[in-house]
C-alpha positions in Angstrom: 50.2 35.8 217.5 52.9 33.9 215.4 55.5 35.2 217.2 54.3 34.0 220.6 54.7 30.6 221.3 52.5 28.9 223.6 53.2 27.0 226.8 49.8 25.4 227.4 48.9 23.3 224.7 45.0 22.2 224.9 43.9 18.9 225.4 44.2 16.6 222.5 40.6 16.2 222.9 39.6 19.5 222.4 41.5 19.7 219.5 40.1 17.0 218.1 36.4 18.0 218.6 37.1 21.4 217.1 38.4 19.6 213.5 35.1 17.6 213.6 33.4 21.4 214.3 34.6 22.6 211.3 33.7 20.2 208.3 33.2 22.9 205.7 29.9 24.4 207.0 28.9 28.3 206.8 28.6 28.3 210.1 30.0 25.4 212.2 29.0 25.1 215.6 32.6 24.5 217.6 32.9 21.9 219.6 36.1 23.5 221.3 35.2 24.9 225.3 33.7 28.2 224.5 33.5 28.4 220.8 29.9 27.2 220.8 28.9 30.6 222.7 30.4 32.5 219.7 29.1 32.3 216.0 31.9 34.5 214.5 35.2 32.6 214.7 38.7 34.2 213.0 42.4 33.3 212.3 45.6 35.6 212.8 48.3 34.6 210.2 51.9 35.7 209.4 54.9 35.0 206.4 55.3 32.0 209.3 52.2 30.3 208.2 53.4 29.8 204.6 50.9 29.9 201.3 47.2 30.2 202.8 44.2 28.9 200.8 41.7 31.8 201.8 39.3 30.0 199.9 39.5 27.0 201.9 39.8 28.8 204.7 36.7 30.8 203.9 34.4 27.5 202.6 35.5 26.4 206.4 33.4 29.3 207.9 36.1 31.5 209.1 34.8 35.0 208.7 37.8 36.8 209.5 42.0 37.2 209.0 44.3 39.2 211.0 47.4 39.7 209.2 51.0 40.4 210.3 51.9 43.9 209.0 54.8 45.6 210.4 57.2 44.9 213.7 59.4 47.9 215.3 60.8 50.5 213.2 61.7 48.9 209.5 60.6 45.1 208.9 57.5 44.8 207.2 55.8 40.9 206.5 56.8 40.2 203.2 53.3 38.6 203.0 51.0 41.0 204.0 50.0 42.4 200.9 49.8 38.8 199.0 47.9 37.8 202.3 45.7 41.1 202.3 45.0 40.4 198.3 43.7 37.1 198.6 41.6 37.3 201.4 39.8 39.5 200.3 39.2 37.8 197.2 37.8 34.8 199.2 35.3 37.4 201.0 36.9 37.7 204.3 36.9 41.0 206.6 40.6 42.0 207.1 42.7 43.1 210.1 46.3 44.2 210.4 48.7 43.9 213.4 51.7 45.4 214.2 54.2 43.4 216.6 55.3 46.2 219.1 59.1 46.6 219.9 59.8 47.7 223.8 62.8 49.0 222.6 61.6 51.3 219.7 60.3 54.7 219.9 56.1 54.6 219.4 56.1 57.3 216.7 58.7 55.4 214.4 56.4 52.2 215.0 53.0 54.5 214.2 55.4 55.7 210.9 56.3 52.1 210.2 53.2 50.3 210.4 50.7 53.3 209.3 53.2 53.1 206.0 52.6 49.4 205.5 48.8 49.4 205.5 47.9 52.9 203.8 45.7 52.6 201.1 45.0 48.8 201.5 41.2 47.9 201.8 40.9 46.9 205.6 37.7 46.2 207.9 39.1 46.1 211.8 40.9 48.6 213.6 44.8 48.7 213.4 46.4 46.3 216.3 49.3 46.9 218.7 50.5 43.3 219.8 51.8 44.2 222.8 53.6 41.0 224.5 56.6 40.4 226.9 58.1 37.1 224.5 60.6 38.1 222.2 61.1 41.6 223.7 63.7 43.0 225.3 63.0 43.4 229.2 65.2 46.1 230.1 62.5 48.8 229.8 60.2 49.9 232.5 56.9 49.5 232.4 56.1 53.2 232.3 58.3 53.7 229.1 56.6 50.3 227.5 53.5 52.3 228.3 54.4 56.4 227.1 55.6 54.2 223.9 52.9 52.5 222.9 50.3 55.5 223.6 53.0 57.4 221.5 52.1 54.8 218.9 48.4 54.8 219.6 47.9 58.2 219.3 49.7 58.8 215.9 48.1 56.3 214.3 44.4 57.7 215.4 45.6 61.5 214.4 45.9 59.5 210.7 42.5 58.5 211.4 42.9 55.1 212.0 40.8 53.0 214.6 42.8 51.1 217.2 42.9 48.1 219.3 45.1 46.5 221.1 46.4 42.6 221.6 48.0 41.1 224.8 47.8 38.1 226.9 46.7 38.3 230.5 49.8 38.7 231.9 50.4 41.9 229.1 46.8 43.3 230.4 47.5 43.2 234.0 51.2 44.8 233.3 50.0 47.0 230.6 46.2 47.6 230.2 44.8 47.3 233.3 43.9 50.9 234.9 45.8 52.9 231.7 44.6 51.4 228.3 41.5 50.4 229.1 39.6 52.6 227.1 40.3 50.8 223.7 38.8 47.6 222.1 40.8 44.9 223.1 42.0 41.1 221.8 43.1 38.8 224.7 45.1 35.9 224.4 43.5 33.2 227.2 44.4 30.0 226.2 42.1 27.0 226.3 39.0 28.6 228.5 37.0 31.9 227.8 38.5 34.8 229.7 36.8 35.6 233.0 37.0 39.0 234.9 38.7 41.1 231.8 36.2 42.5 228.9 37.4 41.6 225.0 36.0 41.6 222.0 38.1 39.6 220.4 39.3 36.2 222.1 42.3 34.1 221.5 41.5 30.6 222.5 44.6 28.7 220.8 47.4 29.0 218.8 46.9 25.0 217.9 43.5 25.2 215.5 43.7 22.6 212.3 41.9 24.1 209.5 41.9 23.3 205.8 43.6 26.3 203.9 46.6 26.2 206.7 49.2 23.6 206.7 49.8 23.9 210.2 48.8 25.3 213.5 47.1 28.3 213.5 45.5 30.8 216.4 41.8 30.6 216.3 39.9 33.7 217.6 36.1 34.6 218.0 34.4 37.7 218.4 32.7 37.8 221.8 30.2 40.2 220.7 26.4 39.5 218.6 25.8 39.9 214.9 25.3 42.9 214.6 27.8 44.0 216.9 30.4 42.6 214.2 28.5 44.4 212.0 29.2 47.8 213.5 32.8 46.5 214.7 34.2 45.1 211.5 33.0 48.6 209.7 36.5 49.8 208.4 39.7 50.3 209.6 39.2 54.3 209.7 37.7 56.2 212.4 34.2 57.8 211.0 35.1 61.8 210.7 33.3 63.7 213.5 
């Protein structure tokens, strides 16, 4: 996400054979480790990544945006609905995240973020980021945990779908053996994760696309066709 900031930058190389991957095609075949496996390739954006081009971005063959909602209790992305707006006037499906706060009840973040996104025209479930940078350490894990299932279940008794983000240090502190039951986006920088299910992978936070002035994370859905299909469906549960 924009708020974590990466100590493992990839090779130069790789970098520079995913630009050359992604010369305006529909669907460019990436040249970056991994990417080639996976036809549908995403960014996650925030406020930090300034004025987006979603029609570049689009024309570039990136199918889908996940965009910075809502952190902790009050602040809100004073770019999400600007963000949410244009993307979807460039024809991109639409996620939202909320950056989770160790130090703030779940329900007040379920409130917070299930207040920013009502009513806006969304295709993937609602994200939790759920990361240790930037947080506040002094919490157990088991209180991280009750917290964010707080959130989690809130959030699904408005009828929302929900996934969760995290690195693979977050998954084997947080996930692993308690959350493991919903879709999941994992940040594994540089190579494909191995041992740990996803369907959405964060390969860097270092992509060069046209649309984005700077860095931005690049993500692919690990899944086929018409499992993106099914997956990117709408942000709300279907009614039983």
């Amino acid at each position: 996400m924009t708020r974590y900031i990466s100590r493992h930058l990839l090779p130069a190389v790789l970098t520079a054979m995913f630009l050359a991957g992604c010369g305006g095609r529909e669907n460019p075949q990436h040249s970056v480790a991994g990417f080639k496996d996976h036809e549908i390739v995403g960014i996650d954006i925030s406020a930090h990544n300034g004025d987006v081009d979603f029609k570049k971005v689009r024309e570039g063959g990136i199918e889908f945006v996940i965009i910075k909602a809502s952190e902790g209790g009050t602040f809100k992305d004073r770019k999400f609905v600007d963000n949410v707006r244009n993307a979807r006037r460039a024809g991109m499906k639409i996620g939202a995240y909320h950056f989770f706060r160790f130090d703030t009840p779940g329900y007040i973040q379920g409130l917070n973020f299930a207040n920013s996104i009502h009513g806006r025209s969304l295709d993937l479930p609602a994200v939790i980021d759920i990361e240790e940078f930037t947080n506040p350490n002094l919490q157990t894990t088991k209180l991280v945990m009750s917290r964010v299932t707080e959130m989690a279940d809130y959030l699904e008794k408005r009828g929302y779908r929900v996934m969760l983000y995290t690195n693979k240090k977050g998954h084997a502190r947080f996930i692993k053996g308690q959350l493991a039951t919903y879709p999941l986006w994992l940040c594994s920088l540089g190579t494909p994760p191995e041992g740990i299910d996803c369907d959405l992978w964060q390969a860097t936070h270092h992509g060069r696309i046209d649309g984005v002035d700077h860095d931005v994370d690049i993500n692919v859905f690990t899944g086929t066709r018409s499992g993106w299909d099914r997956f990117a469906s709408g942000i709300m549960a279907e009614k039983k």
